[in-house]
C-alpha positions as CSV (number, residue, x, y, z in Angstrom):
1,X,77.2,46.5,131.1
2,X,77.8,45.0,127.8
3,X,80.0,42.6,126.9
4,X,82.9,42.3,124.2
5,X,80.4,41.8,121.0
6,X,77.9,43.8,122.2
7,X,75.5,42.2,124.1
8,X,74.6,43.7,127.1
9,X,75.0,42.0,130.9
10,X,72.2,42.7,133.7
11,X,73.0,44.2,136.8
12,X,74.5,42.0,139.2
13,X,72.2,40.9,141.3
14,X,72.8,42.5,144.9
15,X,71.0,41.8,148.9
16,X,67.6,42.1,148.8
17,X,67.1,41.5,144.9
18,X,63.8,40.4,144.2
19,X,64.1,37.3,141.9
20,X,60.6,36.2,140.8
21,X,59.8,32.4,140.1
22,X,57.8,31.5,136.8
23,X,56.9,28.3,135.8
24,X,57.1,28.7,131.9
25,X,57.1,24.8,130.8
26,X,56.1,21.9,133.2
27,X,54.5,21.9,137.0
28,X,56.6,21.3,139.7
29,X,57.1,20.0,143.3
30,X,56.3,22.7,145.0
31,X,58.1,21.5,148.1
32,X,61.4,21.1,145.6
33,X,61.0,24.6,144.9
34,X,60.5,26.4,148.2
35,X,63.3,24.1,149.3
36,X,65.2,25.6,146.4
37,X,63.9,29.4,147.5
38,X,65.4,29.1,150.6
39,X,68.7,28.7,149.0
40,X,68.3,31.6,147.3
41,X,67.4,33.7,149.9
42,X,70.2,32.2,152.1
43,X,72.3,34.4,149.3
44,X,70.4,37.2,150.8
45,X,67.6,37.5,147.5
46,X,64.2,38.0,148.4
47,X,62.1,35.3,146.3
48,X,58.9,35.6,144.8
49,X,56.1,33.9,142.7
50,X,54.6,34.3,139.5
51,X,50.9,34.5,139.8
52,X,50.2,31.0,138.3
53,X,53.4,29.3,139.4
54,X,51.9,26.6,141.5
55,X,49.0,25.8,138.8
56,X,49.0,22.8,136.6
57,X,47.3,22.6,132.8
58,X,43.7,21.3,133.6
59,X,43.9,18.4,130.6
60,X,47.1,18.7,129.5
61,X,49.1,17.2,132.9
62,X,52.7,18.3,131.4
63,X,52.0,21.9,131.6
64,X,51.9,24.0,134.3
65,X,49.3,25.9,132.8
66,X,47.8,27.3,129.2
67,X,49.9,28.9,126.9
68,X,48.4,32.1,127.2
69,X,48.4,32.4,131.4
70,X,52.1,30.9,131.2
71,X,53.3,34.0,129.2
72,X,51.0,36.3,130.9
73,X,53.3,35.1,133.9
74,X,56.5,35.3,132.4
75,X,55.7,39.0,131.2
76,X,54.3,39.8,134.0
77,X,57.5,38.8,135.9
78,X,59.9,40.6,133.9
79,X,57.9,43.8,133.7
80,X,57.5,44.2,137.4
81,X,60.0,46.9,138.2
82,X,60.6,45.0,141.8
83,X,62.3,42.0,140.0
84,X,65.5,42.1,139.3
85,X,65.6,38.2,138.1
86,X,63.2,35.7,136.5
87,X,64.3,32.4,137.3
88,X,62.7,29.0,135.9
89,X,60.9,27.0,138.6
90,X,61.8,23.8,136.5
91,X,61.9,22.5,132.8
92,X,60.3,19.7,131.0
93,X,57.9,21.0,128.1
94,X,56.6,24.1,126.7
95,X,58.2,27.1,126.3
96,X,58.2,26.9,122.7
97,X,54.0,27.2,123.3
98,X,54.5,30.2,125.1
99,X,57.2,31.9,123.4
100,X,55.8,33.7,120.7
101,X,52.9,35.3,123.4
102,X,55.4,37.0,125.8
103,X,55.1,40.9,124.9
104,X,58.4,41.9,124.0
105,X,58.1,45.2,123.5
106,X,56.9,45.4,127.1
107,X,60.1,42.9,128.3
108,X,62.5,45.7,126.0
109,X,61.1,48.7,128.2
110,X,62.0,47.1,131.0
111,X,65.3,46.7,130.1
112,X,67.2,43.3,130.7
113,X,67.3,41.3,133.8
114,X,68.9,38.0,134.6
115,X,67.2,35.1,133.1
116,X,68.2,31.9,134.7
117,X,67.1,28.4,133.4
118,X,68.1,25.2,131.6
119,X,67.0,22.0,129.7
120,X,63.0,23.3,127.9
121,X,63.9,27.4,129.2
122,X,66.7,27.3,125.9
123,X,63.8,28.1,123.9
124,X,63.5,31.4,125.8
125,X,67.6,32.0,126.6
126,X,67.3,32.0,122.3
127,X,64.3,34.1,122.0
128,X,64.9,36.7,124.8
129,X,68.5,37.0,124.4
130,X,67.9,37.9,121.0
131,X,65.3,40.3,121.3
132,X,66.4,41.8,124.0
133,X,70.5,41.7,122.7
134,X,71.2,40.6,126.3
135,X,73.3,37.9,127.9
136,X,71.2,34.9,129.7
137,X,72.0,32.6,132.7
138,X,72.1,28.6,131.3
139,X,72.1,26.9,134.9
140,X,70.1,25.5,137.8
141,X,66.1,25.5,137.5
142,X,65.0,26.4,141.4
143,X,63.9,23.0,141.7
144,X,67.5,22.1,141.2
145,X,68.1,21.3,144.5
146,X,71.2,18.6,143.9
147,X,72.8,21.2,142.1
148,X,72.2,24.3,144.1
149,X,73.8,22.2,147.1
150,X,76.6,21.5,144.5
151,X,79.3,23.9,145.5
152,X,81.2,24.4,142.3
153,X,77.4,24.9,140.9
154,X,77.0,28.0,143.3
155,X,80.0,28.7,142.9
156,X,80.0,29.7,139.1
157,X,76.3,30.9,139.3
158,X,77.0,33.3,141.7
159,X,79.7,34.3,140.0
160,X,77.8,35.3,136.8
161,X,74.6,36.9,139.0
162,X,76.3,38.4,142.3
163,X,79.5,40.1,140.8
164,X,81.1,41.5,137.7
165,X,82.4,38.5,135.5
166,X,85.3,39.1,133.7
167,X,87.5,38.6,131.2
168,X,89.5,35.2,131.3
169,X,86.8,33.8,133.8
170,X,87.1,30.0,133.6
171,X,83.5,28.5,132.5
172,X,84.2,24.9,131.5
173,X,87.2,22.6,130.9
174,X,87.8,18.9,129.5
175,X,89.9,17.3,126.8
176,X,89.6,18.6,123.6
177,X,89.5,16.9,120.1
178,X,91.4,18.9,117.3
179,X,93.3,22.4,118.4
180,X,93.0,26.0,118.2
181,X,91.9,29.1,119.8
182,X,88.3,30.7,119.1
183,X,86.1,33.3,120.2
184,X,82.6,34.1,119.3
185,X,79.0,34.4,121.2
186,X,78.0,30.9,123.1
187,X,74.7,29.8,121.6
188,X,72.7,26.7,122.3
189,X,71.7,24.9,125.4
190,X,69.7,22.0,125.2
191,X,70.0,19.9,121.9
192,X,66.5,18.9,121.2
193,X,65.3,22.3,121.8
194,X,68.0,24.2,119.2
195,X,66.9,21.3,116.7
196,X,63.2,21.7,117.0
197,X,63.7,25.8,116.7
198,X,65.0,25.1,113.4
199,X,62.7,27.4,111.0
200,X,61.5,29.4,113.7
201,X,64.9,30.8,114.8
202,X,67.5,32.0,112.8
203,X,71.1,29.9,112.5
204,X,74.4,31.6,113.5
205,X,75.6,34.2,111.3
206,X,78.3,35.2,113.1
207,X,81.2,33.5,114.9
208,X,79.5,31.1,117.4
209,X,80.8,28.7,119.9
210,X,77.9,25.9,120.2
211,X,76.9,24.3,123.5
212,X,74.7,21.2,124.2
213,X,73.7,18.8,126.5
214,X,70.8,16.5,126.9
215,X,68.7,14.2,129.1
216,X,67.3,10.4,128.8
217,X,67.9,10.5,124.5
218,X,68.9,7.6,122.6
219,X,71.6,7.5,120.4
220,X,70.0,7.7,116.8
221,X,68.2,10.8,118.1
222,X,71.5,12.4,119.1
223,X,72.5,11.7,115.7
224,X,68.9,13.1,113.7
225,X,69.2,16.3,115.6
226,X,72.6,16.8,115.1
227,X,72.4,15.5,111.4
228,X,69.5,18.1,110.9
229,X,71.5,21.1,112.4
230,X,74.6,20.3,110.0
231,X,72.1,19.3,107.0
232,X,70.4,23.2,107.6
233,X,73.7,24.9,108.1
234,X,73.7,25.3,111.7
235,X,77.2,24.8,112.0
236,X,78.4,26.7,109.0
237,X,79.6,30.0,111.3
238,X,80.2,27.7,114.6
239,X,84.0,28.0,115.4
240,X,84.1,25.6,118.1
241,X,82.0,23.3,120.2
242,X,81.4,22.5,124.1
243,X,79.9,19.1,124.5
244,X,77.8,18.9,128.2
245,X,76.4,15.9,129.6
246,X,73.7,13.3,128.0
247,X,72.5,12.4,131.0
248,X,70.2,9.3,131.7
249,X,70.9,7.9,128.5
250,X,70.9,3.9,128.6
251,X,74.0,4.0,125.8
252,X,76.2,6.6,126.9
253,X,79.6,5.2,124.8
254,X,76.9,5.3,121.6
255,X,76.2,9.1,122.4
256,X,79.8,9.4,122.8
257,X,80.0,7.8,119.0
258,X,77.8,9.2,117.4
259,X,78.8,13.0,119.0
260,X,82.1,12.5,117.5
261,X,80.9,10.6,114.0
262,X,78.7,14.0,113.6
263,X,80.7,16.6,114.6
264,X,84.9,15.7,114.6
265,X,84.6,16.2,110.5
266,X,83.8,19.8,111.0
267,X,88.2,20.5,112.1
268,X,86.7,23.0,115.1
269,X,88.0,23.3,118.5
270,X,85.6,20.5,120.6
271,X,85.7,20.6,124.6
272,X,84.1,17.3,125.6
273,X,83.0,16.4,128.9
274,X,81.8,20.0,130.3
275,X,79.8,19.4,133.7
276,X,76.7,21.2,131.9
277,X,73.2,19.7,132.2
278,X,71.0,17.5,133.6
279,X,74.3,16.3,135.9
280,X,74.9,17.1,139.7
281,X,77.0,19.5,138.7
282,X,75.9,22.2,136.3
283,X,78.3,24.7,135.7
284,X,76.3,27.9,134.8
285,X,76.8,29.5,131.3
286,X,76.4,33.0,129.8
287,X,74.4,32.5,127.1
288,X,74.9,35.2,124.5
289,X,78.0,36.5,125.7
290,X,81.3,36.7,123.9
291,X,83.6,33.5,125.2
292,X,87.1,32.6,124.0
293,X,88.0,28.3,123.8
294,X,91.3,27.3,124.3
295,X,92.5,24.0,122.7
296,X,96.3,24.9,121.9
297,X,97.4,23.0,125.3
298,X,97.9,19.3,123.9
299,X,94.8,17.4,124.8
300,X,93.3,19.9,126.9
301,X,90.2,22.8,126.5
302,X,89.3,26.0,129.0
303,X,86.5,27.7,128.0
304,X,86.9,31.5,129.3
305,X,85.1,34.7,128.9
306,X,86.9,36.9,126.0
């Protein structure tokens, strides 16, 4: 199925799906994850591993293992005609090392298949969702496991995998800072990890509705990576903005500050206070897909699938 502007939905996920667990950044809990595996399957998936998932990096303790194998993984995953789903056992660091060894002209015979991830996995919702021109799952990691018992959470994620989302589909609301009504494809994800793709990955050319959110980042970081997006151009061809949670910041009324110092001057439609993120709740995002934001109400923003 593809969406509105062209980008093309995977399947919905069905009984008996196999979704396949990578670990494409950091290693994990295992005992998290299988925890988290047995929600999945309670949805009636079958769940399996990727063939390094439970390693860890032998000297370098924040990866679960080197670039090379960790890609090898990942394209192993996608290629295997059984899944249906690749879904991120956790974040924390280095996708961005991998990226650039998946084999995507293996990943485009396969076709597209539901990518599901957050926080370090926006470097690949960017890079897959571009090469494949496919719409990608922003939402829980497996090892997720406050928000996978958070109902709204499941609620919205099954929503996106299990059935056909449509049109005017509610994804996020909160109050809103100047008015309007915009459309365009949701980009971004995780704010250090659009910043730090600067260069590498090309900025918006078309109409763009940005989100971000962010974990454990002081203020005058918030306000470097935001000052580099607008300083490249980032922002030229974004029509409107959806703020998530900075969560685990020791100054969250400075992140508050220095989000709207950086970003009010641009005039566009701002929805601050989406449950996206490192929160409890993490309301799961299409990534890619064509979305329509809704200020016009007084103080109020929906964002909706156009």
């Amino acid at each position: 199925m593809a969406d509105p502007g062209g980008r093309r939905w995977p399947a919905p996920l069905a009984a008996g799906d196999v979704v396949t667990v990578v670990a494409p950044s950091g290693p994990f809990d295992a005992d998290r994850v299988r925890a988290g595996a047995a929600i999945l399957e309670s949805w009636g998936l079958e769940v399996r591993y990727g063939q390094h998932a439970l390693g860890s990096h032998k000297r370098l303790s924040y990866l679960s293992a080197d670039d090379r194998t960790r890609a090898a993984d990942f394209t192993a995953a996608w290629t295997d005609p059984a899944t249906s789903a690749v879904w991120a056992a956790r974040g924390g660091y280095g996708a961005q090392r991998m990226v650039d060894r998946i084999d995507f002209d293996r990943l485009r015979a396969a076709g597209p298949k539901h990518l599901v991830g957050f926080s370090d996995i926006t470097a690949l919702h960017t890079r897959v969702g571009r090469e494949l021109g496919q719409v990608t799952i922003h939402g829980p990691v497996v090892a997720s496991l406050t928000q996978l018992n958070d109902a709204p959470s499941v609620a919205q994620l099954q929503k996106l995998l299990l059935g056909h989302a449509e049109p005017g589909t509610v994804l996020a609301r909160g109050p809103s800072v100047h008015r309007g009504l915009v459309e365009g494809r949701l980009v971004g994800g995780n704010l250090s990890l659009v910043a730090s793709d600067l260069g590498v990955e090309p900025i918006p050319t078309e109409p763009r509705i940005a989100v971000f959110e962010d974990v454990a980042e002081d203020g005058y970081r918030v306000d470097r990576m935001l000052t580099q997006l607008l300083r490249a151009g980032w922002f030229d061809r974004v029509v409107g903005i959806v703020i998530g949670d900075f969560a685990e910041s020791a100054e969250p009324t400075l992140i508050e500050h220095v989000v709207a110092d950086r970003l009010d001057v641009l005039g566009v439609p701002i929805l601050r206070g989406a449950q996206v993120g490192h929160g409890v709740r993490n309301l799961a995002l299409p990534l890619g897909a064509q979305v329509r934001l809704n200020a016009t109400a007084g103080h109020a923003a929906v964002l909706t699938l156009a």
